[in-house]
C-alpha positions in Angstrom: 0.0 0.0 0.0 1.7 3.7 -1.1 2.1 6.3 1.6 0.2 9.6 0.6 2.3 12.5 0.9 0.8 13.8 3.6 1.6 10.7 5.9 5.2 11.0 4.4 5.1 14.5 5.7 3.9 13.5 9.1 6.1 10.9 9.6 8.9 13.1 8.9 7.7 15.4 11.5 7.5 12.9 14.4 10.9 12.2 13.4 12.4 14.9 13.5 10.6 16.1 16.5 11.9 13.1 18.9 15.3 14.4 17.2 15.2 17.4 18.8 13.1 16.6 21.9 16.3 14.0 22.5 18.9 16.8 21.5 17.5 19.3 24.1 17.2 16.8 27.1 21.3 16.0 26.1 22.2 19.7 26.1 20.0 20.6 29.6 21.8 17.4 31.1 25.6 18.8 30.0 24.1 22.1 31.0 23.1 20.5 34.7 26.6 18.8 35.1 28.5 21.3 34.0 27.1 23.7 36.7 27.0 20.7 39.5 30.8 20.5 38.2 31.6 24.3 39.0 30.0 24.2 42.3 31.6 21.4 43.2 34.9 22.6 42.7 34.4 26.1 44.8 33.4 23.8 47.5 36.1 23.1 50.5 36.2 19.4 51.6 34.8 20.1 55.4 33.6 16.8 56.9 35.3 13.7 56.4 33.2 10.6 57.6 35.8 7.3 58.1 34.4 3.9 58.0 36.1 1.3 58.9 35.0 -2.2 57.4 36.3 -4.5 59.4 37.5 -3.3 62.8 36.6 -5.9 65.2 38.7 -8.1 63.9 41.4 -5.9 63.6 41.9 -3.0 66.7 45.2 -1.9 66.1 44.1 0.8 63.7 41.5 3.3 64.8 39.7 6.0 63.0 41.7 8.8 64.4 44.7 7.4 63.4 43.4 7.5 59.8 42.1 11.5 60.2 45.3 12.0 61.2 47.7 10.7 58.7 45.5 13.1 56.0 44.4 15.9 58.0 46.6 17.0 60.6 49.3 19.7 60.8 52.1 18.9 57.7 50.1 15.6 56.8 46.6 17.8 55.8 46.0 16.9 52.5 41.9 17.7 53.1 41.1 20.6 55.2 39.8 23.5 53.6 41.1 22.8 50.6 39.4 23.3 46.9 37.7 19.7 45.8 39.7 20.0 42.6 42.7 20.1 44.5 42.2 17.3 46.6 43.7 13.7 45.7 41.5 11.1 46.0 44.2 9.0 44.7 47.0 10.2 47.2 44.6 10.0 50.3 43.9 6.7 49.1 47.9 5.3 48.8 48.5 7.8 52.3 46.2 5.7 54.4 47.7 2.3 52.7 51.3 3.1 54.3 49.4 3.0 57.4 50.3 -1.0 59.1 47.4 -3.1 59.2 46.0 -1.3 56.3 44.9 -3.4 53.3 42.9 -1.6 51.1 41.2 2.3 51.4 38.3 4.1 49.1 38.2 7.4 49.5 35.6 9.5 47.4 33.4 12.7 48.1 30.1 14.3 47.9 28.3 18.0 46.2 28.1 18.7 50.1 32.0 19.2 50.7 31.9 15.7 52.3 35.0 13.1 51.7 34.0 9.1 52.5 37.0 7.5 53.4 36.4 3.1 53.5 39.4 1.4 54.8 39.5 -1.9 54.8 42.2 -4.1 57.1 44.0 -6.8 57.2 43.1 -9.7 59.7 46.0 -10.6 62.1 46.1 -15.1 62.2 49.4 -15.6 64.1 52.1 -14.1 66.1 55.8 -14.8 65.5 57.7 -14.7 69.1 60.8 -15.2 67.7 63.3 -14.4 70.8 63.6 -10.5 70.4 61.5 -8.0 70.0 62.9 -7.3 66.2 61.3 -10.7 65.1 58.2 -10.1 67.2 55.7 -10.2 64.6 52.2 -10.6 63.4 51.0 -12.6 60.3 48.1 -11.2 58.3 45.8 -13.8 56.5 47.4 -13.1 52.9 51.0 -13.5 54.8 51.7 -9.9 55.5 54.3 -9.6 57.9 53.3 -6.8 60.4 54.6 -5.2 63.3 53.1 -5.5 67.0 51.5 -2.5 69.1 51.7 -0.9 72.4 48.0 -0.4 72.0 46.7 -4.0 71.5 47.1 -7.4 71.6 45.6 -9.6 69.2 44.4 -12.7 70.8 46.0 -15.5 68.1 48.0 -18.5 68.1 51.5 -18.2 68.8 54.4 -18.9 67.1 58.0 -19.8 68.1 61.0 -21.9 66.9 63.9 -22.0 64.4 61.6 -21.7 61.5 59.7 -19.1 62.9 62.8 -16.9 62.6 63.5 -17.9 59.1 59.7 -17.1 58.4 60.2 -13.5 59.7 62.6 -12.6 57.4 61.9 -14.7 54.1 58.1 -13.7 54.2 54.9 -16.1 53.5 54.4 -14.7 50.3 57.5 -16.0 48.4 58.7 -19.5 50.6 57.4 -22.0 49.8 57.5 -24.1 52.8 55.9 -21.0 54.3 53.0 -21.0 52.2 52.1 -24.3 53.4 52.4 -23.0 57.0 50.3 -20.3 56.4 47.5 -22.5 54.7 47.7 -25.1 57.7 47.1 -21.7 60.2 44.5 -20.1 58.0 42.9 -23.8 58.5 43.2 -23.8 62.1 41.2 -20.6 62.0 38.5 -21.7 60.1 37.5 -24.1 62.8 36.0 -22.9 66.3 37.2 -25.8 67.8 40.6 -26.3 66.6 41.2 -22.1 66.7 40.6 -22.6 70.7 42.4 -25.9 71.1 45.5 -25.5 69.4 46.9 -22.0 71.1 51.0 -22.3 70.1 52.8 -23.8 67.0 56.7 -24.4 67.3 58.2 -24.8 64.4 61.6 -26.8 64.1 64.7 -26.1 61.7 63.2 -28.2 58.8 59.6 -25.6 59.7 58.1 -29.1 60.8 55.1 -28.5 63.2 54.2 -29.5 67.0 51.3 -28.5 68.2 50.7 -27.3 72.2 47.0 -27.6 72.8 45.0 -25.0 75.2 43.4 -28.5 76.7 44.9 -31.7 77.6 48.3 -31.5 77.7 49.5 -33.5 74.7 52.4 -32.3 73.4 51.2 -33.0 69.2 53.7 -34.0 66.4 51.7 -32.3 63.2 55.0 -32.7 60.9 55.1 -30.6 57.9 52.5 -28.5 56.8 51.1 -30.6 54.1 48.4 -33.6 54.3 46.2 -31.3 56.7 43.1 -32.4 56.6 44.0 -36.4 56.7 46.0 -35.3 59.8 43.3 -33.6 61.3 41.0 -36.8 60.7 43.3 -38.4 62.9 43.4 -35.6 65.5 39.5 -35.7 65.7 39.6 -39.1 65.5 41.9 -39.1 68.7 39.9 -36.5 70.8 36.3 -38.1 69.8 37.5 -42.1 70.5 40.9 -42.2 72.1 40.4 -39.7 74.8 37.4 -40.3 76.1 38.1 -44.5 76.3 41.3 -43.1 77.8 41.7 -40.1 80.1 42.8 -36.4 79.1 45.9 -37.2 80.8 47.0 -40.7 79.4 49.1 -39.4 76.9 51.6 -36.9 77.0 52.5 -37.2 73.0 50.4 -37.6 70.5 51.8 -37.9 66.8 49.9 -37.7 63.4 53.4 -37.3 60.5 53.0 -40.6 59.7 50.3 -41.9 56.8 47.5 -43.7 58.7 48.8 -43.5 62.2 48.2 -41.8 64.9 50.9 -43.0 67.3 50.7 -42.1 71.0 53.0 -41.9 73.9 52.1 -42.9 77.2 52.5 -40.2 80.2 55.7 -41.6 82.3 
């Protein structure tokens, strides 16, 4: 069926009309943001509100301890300061120096407000090496971090030869390390084990004995590799052996070897 010209025409129209009706909405939006752009930058940053994500599982870093490090006398990078001055990527890498640290957002508002999100890292372990200059805490990634006059983080310890190595050669990079770390990130995983098994001591070879909160029982984990069998076994000993047995039967309990569990009488 032809089109008359007059529905040509009309179609034309409606065309060209949702043309501009579309062009004039894009020009008042780039009008809007351009203006919300201008007042934004006479603005002065004025408030700064400081969340921190994870802080009860981490209390060595506070939130006045992050104002600080941006806003106070030589360190203000935020105070009355233009927006379009301010460096949300600085204040961002700033914060990061700060220990215990892991990650931090920083961003701001049309109200002269800056939102700081800092996320932490979660302290596992402690290394107690012999001297305060190994005296060290192990994040859950394997950062190495320092310890604090202000808190104490209530997690297994750490002691022995290969602890010392550890607090130089980093869990990151060692491989014998790595396999520490998973076997403690395990241990925390489990309520039970996490309370139970309290200190690690870690020989030359950075094979494992375990000293348990409860019991006694001095336990020969060996190396850091085969952990779940080897927890079978220790469950397997705490369900069945203890209670046919007595807490205090055994003084050493040892699960390095594949499908043992060997245990050692109390003299």
């Amino acid at each position: 069926m032809k089109k008359t010209l007059e529905q040509i025409t009309a179609f034309s129209l409606s065309k060209g009309g949702s043309l501009l009706k579309s062009t004039a909405i894009a020009v008042v939006v780039l009008a809007l943001w351009s203006f919300a752009s201008k007042r934004q930058k006479s603005k002065v940053v004025n408030h700064i509100d400081i969340v921190i994500e994870n802080e009860v599982e981490n209390h060595f870093v506070d939130v006045e301890e992050i104002e600080n490090a941006i806003s106070k006398g030589k360190n203000n990078m935020v105070y009355m300061r233009w927006f379009d001055s301010v460096s949300l990527y600085k204040l961002e890498r700033k914060i990061e120096k700060i220990d215990f640290v892991k990650k931090a957002q920083v961003s701001h508002d049309l109200a002269g407000n800056l939102k700081v999100q800092v996320f932490l890292v979660k302290p596992i372990a402690r290394l107690m090496s012999g001297g305060s200059d190994l005296d060290r805490y192990i994040g859950s990634e394997g950062e190495i971090l320092p310890t604090s006059e202000k808190y104490a983080s209530k997690v297994i310890t750490i002691d022995g030869p290969g602890s010392r190595k550890m607090a130089y050669s980093g869990f990151q990079t060692d491989s014998t390390s790595k396999m520490v770390l998973g076997l403690i990130n395990y241990v925390n995983s489990n309520p039970f084990w996490k309370a139970q098994l309290n200190h690690m001591y870690l020989n030359e070879k950075s094979e494992v004995t375990f000293y348990p909160q409860v019991g006694g029982q001095e336990i020969e984990f060996g190396p850091a590799e085969d952990v779940v069998a080897k927890f079978e076994k220790l469950t397997a000993f705490y369900q069945k052996i203890v209670p046919a047995k007595g807490w205090n039967t055994y003084r050493k309990v040892s699960v390095k070897y594949k499908n043992q569990i060997v245990c050692q009488k109390t003299s």
